[in-house]
N, C-alpha and C positions, 0 to 999 in steps of 0.2 A: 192277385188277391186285393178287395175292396178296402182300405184302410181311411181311418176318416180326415178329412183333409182340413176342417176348418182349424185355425190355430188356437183358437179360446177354449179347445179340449185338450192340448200340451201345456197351455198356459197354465188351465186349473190344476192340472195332477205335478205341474213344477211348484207351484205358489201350494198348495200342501203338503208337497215330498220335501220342497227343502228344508222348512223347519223342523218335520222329522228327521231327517237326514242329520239338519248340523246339530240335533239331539241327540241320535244315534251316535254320531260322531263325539259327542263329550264325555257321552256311557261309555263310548269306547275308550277314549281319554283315562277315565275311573277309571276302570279294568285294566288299562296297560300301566298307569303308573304305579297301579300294586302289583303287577305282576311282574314290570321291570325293576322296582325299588325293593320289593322281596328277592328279585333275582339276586340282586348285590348280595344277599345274605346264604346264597350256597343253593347247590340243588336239592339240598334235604327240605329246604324252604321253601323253595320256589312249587316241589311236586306236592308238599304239605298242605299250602294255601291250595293247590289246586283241588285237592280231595277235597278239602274243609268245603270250596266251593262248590262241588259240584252237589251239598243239598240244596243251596241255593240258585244253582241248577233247576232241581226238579222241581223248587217251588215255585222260580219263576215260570216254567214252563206251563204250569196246570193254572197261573196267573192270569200268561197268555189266556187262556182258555176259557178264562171268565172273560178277560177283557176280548176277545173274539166273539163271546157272545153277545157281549155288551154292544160293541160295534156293527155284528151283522143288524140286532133290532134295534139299535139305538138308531142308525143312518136311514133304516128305512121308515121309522117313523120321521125320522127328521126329512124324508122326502114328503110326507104328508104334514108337516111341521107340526104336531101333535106333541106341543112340550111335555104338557103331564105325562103323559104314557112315557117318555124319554126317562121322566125323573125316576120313574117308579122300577124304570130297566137299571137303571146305575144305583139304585135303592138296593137292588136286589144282589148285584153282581158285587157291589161294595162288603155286604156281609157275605157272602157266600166266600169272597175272598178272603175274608179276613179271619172264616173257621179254619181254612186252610194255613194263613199265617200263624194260626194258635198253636194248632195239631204240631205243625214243622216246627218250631220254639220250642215247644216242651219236649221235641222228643230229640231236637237238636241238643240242647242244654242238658238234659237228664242220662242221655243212651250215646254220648259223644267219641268214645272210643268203640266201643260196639257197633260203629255206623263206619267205622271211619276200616275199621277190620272188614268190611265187606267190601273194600275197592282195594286193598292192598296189603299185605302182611307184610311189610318192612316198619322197624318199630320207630325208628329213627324221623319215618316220613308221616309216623300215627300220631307222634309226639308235637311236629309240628303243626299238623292239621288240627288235634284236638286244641288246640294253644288257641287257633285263629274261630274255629266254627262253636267253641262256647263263647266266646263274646259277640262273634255275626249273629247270633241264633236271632238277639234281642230284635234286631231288625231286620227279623223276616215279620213280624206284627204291622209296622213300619210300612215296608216296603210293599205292601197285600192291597192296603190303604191308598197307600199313593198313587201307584201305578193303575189302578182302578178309576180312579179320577181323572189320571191325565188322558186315559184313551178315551174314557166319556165325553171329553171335553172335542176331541177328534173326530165323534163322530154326528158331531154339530158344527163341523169345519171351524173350532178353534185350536187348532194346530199352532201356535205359538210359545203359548202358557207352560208347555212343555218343556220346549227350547228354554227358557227363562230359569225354569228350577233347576234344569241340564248344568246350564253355568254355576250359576249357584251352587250346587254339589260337585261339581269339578273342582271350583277353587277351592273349598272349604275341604274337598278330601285330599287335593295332593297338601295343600298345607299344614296340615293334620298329619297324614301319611311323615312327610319330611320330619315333622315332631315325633312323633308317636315310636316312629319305627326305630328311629338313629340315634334319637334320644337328645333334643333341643327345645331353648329355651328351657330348662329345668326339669326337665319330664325323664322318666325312665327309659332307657333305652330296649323298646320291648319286643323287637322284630315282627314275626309274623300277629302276632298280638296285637300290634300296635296299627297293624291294617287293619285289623280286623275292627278297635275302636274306631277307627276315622272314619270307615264305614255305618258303623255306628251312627255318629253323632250328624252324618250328611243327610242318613234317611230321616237323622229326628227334624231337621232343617228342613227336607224337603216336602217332608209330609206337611209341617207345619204350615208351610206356604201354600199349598195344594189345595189344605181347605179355608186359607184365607180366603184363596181366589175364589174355589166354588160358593163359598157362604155369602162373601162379603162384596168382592167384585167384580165375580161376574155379571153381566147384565142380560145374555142370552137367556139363558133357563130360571136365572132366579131359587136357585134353592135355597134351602132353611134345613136347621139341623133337624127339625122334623119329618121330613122329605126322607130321611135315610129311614126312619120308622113307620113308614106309610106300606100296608103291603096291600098290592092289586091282585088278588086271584087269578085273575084271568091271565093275569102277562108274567106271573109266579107260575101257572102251567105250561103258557108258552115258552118264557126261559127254561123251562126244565124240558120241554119237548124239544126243542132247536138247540140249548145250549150245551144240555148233557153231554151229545156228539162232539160239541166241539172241545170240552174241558175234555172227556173222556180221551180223543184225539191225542191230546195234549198231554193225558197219561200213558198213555200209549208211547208217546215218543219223549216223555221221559224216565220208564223203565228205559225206553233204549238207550239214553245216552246214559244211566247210573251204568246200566250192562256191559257198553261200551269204556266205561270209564274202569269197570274191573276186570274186564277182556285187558285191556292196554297197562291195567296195572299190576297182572299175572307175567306183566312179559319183562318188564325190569323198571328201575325206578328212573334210567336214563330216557325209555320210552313216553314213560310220564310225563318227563318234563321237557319230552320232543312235540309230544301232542299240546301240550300247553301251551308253548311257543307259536307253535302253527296255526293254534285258530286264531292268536291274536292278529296274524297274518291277516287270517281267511274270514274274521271279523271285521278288519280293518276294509279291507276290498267290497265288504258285502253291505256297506253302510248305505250305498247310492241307492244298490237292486234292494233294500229293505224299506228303504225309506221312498220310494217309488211304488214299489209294491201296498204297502201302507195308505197312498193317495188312490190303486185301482180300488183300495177295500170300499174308500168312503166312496170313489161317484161309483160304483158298481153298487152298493148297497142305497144310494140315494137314487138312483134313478132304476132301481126294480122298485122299490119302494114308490114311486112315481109312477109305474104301468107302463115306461117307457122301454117296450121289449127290442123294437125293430132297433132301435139306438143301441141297444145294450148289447147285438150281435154283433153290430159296427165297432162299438170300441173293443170287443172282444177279438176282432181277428186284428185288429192294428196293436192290443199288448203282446197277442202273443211273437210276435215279428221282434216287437221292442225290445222284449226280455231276450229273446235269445242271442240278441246284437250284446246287451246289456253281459250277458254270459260270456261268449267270447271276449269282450273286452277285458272282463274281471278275470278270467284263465291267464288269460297274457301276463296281466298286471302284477299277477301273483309270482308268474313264471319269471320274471325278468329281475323283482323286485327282492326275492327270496334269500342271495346272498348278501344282500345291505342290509336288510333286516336283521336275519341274525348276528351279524355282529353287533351287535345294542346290549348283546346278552352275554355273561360270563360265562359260558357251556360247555364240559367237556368234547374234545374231537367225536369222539362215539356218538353224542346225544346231537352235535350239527349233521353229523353224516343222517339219522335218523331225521330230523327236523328236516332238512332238506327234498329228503325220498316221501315223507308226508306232504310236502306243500307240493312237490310235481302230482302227486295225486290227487289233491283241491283244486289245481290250475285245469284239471280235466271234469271232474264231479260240480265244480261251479257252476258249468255251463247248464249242467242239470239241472242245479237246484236251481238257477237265477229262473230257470223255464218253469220248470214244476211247480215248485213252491209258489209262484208270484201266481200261477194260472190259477192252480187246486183253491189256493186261500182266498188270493184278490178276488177270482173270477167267482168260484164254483161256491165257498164256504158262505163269501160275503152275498153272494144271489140267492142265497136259502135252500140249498140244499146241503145243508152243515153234515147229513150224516154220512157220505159219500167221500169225503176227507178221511172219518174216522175208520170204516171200514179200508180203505185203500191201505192207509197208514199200519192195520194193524197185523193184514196179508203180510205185506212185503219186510214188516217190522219181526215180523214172528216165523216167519216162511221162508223168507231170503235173507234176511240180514245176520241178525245170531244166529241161524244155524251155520252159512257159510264161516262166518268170522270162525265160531268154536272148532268147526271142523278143522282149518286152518291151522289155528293156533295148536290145538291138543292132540290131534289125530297126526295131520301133514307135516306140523314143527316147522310151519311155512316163516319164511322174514318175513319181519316185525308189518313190511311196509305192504305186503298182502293180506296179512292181517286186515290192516287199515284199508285199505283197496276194498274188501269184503265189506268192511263196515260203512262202507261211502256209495256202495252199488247203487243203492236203489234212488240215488239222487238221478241216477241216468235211466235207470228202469223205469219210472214211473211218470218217464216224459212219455213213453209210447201208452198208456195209461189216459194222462193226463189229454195228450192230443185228440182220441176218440171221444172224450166226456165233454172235454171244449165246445168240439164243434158237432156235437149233437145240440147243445143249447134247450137240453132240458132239465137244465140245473137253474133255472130262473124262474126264482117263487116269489112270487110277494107275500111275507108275513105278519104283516101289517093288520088292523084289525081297526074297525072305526067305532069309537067309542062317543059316540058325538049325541047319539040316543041315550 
């Protein structure tokens, strides 16, 4: 197979993966140290915060889906370098994200125990969750905001800006977290609570910064606070004709993981807190394949945007060779590293024997997703053919995945860890999917529009 040889196409997709990377890597940071400093405080805590979590979960996920839309049209105008039309996409994706941030606030704060009874009925782990996800709620507004900006910023290849606030709320959360939770420096000692403030107070830092940078210091785009209240019709139709698919996607597969999250919390509370464990694993491993995948979105999305087709077949069959190396390596990584990790964690024998039989299932399903996911999104989502993602996703989401898992768990009273095996299939199914839509290579649209009349 032809793959492309010059070096100044690894170079470009390393010089934008790694500052998403060692940003991913800090998010991960955030997340592990509220999930291993909640650990210290019991498993009622640790599967607590995980619920509370997991609406944060779903908002980021439908997040994602603005900021995917954001990026497929934003990169490809930025192949035609068309700033205005750029601003008027991140105009648009900015509010749209941030009804989403309202909607999830008010109904996080308001309906908090009521939310938290739909992924588990142990009172004990509803008491902890409700403790942490009314005070998260506040920054889900926050968070709608920010993350909207930083990928706008991405798909104008400023990929650093990111990394910079990354740090910046790492430090400001574990030191926060260490107060908040333990109860120093003078502060109440208020466990899962007290994570959930330090979360709090990072997104209001981070946001804060976010739009220092866009207003004030960037110097590529130039926006102004007025730019967010500018609306273009024309690229307000196209966002909703290209992006819907992709935020819809994103709903899609987060009904699945809430589904999944009450599948795994029907089965016990030591499952909970086996699964929580494990993606920090399987989060941990998937920073490289994320943050690479991330670099295929922008030159895939800049150079269809560009007309540059025959190129775009070319780097299309050297990712996919990439990614699958990329998978096998991450399987191993997971495989070898699985018992030094858990012990980080105060966990009953029950919940490591569980923790353990999930993570040999990731070291298998990685290899999928590192293939699938980096192909579907980088390649296919980011080339303009955004609806093709969503359909796929909501087949195997609605067809294969919860029906298998339910069957499973209620019918068969199958172990916990086929359970989970059921709910991981379609990372591997949807390689044999993904490989036929690849290399047909009629997922290469330019969406782009010339506004120049």
């Amino acid at each position: 197979m032809v793959i492309v040889r010059e070096k100044s196409f690894y170079k470009n997709m390393l010089v934008l993966a790694l500052p998403i990377m060692l940003q991913n890597l800090i998010s991960f940071g955030i997340n592990f140290a509220d999930n291993l400093m909640v650990g210290r405080l019991g498993e009622n805590a640790i599967a607590g915060v995980y619920m509370g979590g997991q609406i944060q979960i779903f908002l980021t996920l439908l997040v994602l889906g603005v900021e995917g839309a954001v990026m497929v049209l934003g990169a490809q105008y930025w192949g035609r370098r068309d700033l205005k039309s750029i601003k008027d996409i991140i105009a648009i994706g900015v509010r749209v994200s941030l009804i989403f941030g309202v909607v999830f606030c008010a109904a996080s704060f308001f309906f908090t125990s009521s939310i938290l009874r739909l992924f588990t009925p142990d009172e004990a782990v509803i008491t902890e969750g409700a403790a942490y996800l009314k005070i998260v709620s506040f920054s889900f507004l926050l968070f709608s905001v920010s993350q909207v900006l930083i990928s706008s910023m991405r798909s104008v290849e400023i990929v650093s800006i990111g990394l910079y606030i990354s740090v910046l709320s790492l430090i400001l959360n574990i030191v926060l977290n260490t107060i908040f939770i333990f109860g120093y420096l003078g502060a109440p000692a208020m466990g899962a609570a007290g994570a959930a403030l330090a979360t709090l107070i990072s997104r209001a830092a981070e946001t804060a910064c976010m739009l220092f940078y866009v207003l004030i210091a960037d110097k590529r785009l130039r926006m102004k606070f007025s730019d967010f209240f500018h609306i273009n019709d024309t690229l307000l139709r196209d966002f909703i004709h290209y992006g819907v698919p992709v935020i819809a996607g994103q709903a899609v597969w987060s009904i699945n993981m809430l589904t999944q999250s009450a599948i795994i919390g029907r089965i016990s509370s030591e499952a909970v807190a086996a699964v929580s464990v494990s993606n920090m694993l399987f989060n941990m491993v998937n920073i490289g394949m994320a943050g690479l995948s991330a670099a295929v979105s922008i030159i895939t999305g800049k150079t269809v945007g560009a007309g540059e087709f025959d190129l775009m077949k070319l780097y299309a069959k050297t990712v996919q060779i990439l990614f699958i190396g990329i998978g096998i390596i991450s399987g191993f990584a997971i495989f070898i590293s699985k018992a030094a990790f858990l012990s980080f964690y105060a966990l009953e024998p029950a919940t490591v024997i569980l923790a353990e039989q999930f993570l040999n299932v990731l070291s298998v399903t990685v290899i999928g997703s590192s293939y699938q996911a980096a192909c579907l999104a980088g390649l296919v989502k980011a080339g303009g053919d955004t609806g093709f993602v969503f359909k796929n996703d909501t087949i195997f989401v609605f067809l294969v995945v919860l029906p298998s898992a339910f069957i499973a768990l209620f019918v068969l009273r199958a172990p916990a860890w086929v359970v989970f095996m059921c709910l991981k299939s379609d990372q591997i199914l949807k390689c044999f999917v993904a490989v036929v839509k690849i290399n047909s290579f009629n997922w290469m649209k330019n969406l782009t529009r010339d506004f120049s009349g």
